[in-house]
MIGUVO-223441 format. One record per residue (C-alpha): x, y, z; residue in one letter. Coordinates in steps of 0.5 Angstrom, whole numbers, plus 500, padded with zeros to 3 digits. Example, Ala and Ser with C-alpha at 12.3 -4.5 7.8 and 13.67 -1.06 7.14 Angstrom:
% residues 2
525491516A527498514S
***
This chain:
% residues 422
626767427X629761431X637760431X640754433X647755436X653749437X656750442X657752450X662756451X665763452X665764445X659761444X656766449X659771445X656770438X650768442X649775444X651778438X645774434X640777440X641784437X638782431X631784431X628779427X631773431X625771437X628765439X635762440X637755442X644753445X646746445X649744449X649751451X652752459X649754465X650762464X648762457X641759459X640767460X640769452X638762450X634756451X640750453X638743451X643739453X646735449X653734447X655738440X658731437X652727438X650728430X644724431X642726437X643734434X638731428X633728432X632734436X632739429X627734426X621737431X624744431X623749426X630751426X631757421X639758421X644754425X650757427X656750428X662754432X666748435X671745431X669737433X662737430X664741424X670736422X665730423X661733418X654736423X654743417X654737412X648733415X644740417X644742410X641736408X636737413X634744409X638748415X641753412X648754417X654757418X660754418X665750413X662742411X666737413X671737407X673745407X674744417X679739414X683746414X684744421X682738422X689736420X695739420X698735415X693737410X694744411X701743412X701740405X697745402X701752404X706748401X703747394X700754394X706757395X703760402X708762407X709758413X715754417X718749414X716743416X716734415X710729416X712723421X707716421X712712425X715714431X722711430X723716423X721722428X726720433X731720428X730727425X730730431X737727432X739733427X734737426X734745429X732746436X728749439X723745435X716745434X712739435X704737433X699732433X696731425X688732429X684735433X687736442X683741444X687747442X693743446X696739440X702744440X708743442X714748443X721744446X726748448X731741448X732735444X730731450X723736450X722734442X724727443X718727450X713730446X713725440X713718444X707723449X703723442X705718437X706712443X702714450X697717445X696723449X692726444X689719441X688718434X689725433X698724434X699718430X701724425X706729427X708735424X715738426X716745424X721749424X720754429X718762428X720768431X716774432X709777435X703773434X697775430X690771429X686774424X678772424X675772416X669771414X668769408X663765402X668761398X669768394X670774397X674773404X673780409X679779414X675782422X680787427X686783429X688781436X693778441X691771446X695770451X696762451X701761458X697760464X701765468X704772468X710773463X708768459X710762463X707755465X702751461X700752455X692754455X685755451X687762452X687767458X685773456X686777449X686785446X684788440X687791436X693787435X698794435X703789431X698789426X699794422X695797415X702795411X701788414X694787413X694789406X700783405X697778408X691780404X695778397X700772400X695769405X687771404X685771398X691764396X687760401X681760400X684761392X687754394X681751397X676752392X682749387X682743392X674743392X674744398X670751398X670755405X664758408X664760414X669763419X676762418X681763423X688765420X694764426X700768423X707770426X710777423X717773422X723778421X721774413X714777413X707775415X707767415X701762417X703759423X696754423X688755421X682755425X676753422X672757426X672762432X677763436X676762444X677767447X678772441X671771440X670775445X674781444X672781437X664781437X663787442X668791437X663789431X658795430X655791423X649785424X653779425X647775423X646778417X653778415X653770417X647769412X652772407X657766408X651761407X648765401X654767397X653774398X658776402X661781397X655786398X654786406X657790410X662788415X664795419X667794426X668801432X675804431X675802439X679797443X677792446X681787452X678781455X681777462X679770463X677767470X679760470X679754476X686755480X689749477X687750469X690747465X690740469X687738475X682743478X676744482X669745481X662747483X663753486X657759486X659765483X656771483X656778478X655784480X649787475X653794474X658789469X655783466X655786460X660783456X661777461X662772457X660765460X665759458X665754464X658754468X651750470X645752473X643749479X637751484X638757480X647758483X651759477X656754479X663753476X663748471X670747467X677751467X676756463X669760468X668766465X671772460X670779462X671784457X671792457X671797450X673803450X677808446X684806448X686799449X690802456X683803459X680797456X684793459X683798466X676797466X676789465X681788470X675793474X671788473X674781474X674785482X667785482X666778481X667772486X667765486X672760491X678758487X678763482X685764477X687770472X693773469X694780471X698782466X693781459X695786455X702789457X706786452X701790447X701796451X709797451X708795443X704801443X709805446X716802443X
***
């Protein structure tokens, strides 16, 4: 069996690994893949949003299953056009990734269905923006309508900080099309939860739950990131809780896409907020998460090729999805200086003894070096029965690994721990 896989990042390095268990899988394709993931894969370099370009190379290849994990080419419709080719895939059509393609749409859904999220208003033009930000609550936050490579949100602390974020979005276009709409949201309180589901369009079957870390440094200061480490399971995410977001959120989203006709397939990420109100949605991803990917796969002891089929053919309510009761926390590496300006091509080397569960995000293959290649470099996650020595053993890792100008937080997992405690 040949599998193709969209994508070249550290979640992508994830799933790549998960599909290789799968015995009848013979050969798994990357586009574009990165330099680290050329070890399970064959990497065609080609971008993940150039459609036609992706097309004319599937023309030649007996593609049996593809996998479309980025968001980009899901919103532009690239499940759409393989199906059409005969392709079987995972991941939603281009009318279902709208979800969260645009926060407007999924801003206005929840609202229409009744499905908990912060209140919120919609701005087309800047001067209404301003205005309401004149009087509206502080602190507030503030999103671009698109896609911003996970980037698009921000929380400002003052009305001046508000005010920025607005004209960086609608009038600097900072995020391009993607701010000339703005949600302003109310802002929650409360620990942070992402729920990864698979589902079909009918049945939705929620994965372990985890922690990101979105702050460039330790105690959760600076930048605001793709994502700096994760653990699972979220110890705020109780079996009470789930149960209550399996009947006020779940099960009324996908309820609400099949209404829309916008049925789901694939995996959708359910970024929630455990308010002193109960469980609201704080945004919807149409895909993986990056890096909760990385710490939810390796907890997964069920087929993951098999289950993604599943999504594809409708029959996920007879498949079994079984994940280990163990826990898992993944650190990542980054170039000093992410999420801005950083340096790269630096040769990185990794100790044999704990290349499992390394996941390669940022990397090119060069004269047979890994090279760093991108901000984010590389996830190193441990599993193991307590999350205390998860996080021990990732962090045993990540010294075992070298490449000039590397970066990590040193504190993935300690708000989890002292939540564990408390």
């Amino acid at each position: 069996m040949k599998v193709l896989v969209i994508g070249g990042g550290g979640r992508e390095h994830a799933i790549i690994k998960k599909i290789k268990e799968n015995k009848s899988v013979d050969k798994i394709i990357a586009i574009p893949g990165n330099g680290g993931i050329a070890k399970d894969a064959e990497c065609i370099d080609i971008k993940a949003t150039d459609i036609e370009k992706i097309k004319e190379y599937v023309k030649n290849e007996s593609i049996d299953y593809a996998v479309v994990a980025p968001d980009d080419p899901l919103v532009l419709g690239l499940v759409d056009e393989l199906s059409e080719m005969g392709i079987p895939c995972f991941g939603p059509r281009a009318n279902a990734a709208i979800i969260e393609g645009s926060k407007v749409f999924s801003k206005n859904l929840m609202k229409k269905y009744g499905i908990p999220t912060a209140e919120y208003e919609v701005f087309d033009d800047m001067e209404s923006a301003l205005a309401y930000l004149e009087t509206a609550p502080i602190p507030t936050v503030i999103k671009a309508d698109g896609l911003a490579l996970g980037k698009g949100v921000i929380i400002a602390e003052t009305r001046e900080d508000a005010k920025n974020a607005v004209v960086e979005m609608m009038q600097n276009k900072k995020f391009g099309k993607s701010g000339e709409n703005v949600v302003i949201e109310e802002f929650l309180t409360g620990p942070e939860v992402s729920v990864l589901s698979f589902t079909d369009g009918k049945t939705v079957v929620p994965m372990i739950s985890s922690m990101d870390h979105k702050r460039a440094m330790d105690n959760d200061e600076g930048l605001n990131t793709g994502g700096m480490g994760t653990i699972a399971p979220n110890p705020y995410y109780t079996k009470a809780i789930a149960d209550e977001c399996m009947k006020t959120i779940f099960e009324p989203t996908i309820e609400a896409m099949n209404k829309e006709g916008r049925t789901f397939k694939g995996c959708l990420y359910f970024g929630l907020m455990l308010t002193p109100k109960g469980p609201k949605v704080i945004e919807y991803n149409c895909r993986f998460g990056d890096p909760e990917t990385q710490v939810v796969l390796p907890l997964l002891e069920s087929d993951l090729l098999t289950i993604m089929q599943a999504t594809t053919d409708g029959t996920l309510a007879d498949t079994e999805v079984k994940f280990s009761d163990k826990n898992a926390a993944c650190v990542i590496m980054a170039s000093a200086g992410y999420p801005q300006s950083y340096e790269k091509g630096f040769e990185m080397t990794i100790s044999d003894e704990v290349s499992d569960n390394v996941f390669v995000a940022g990397a090119s293959l060069k004269d047979g070096k890994l090279l760093t290649n991108g901000g984010r470099v590389l996830g190193v996650t441990s599993v193991e029965d307590t999350l205390e020595k998860a996080i021990e053993k990732s962090y045993e890792k990540v010294a075992k690994i070298h490449f000039d100008n590397e970066y990590y937080r040193k504190d993935i997992g300690a708000r989890a721990l002292k939540a564990l405690e408390d």
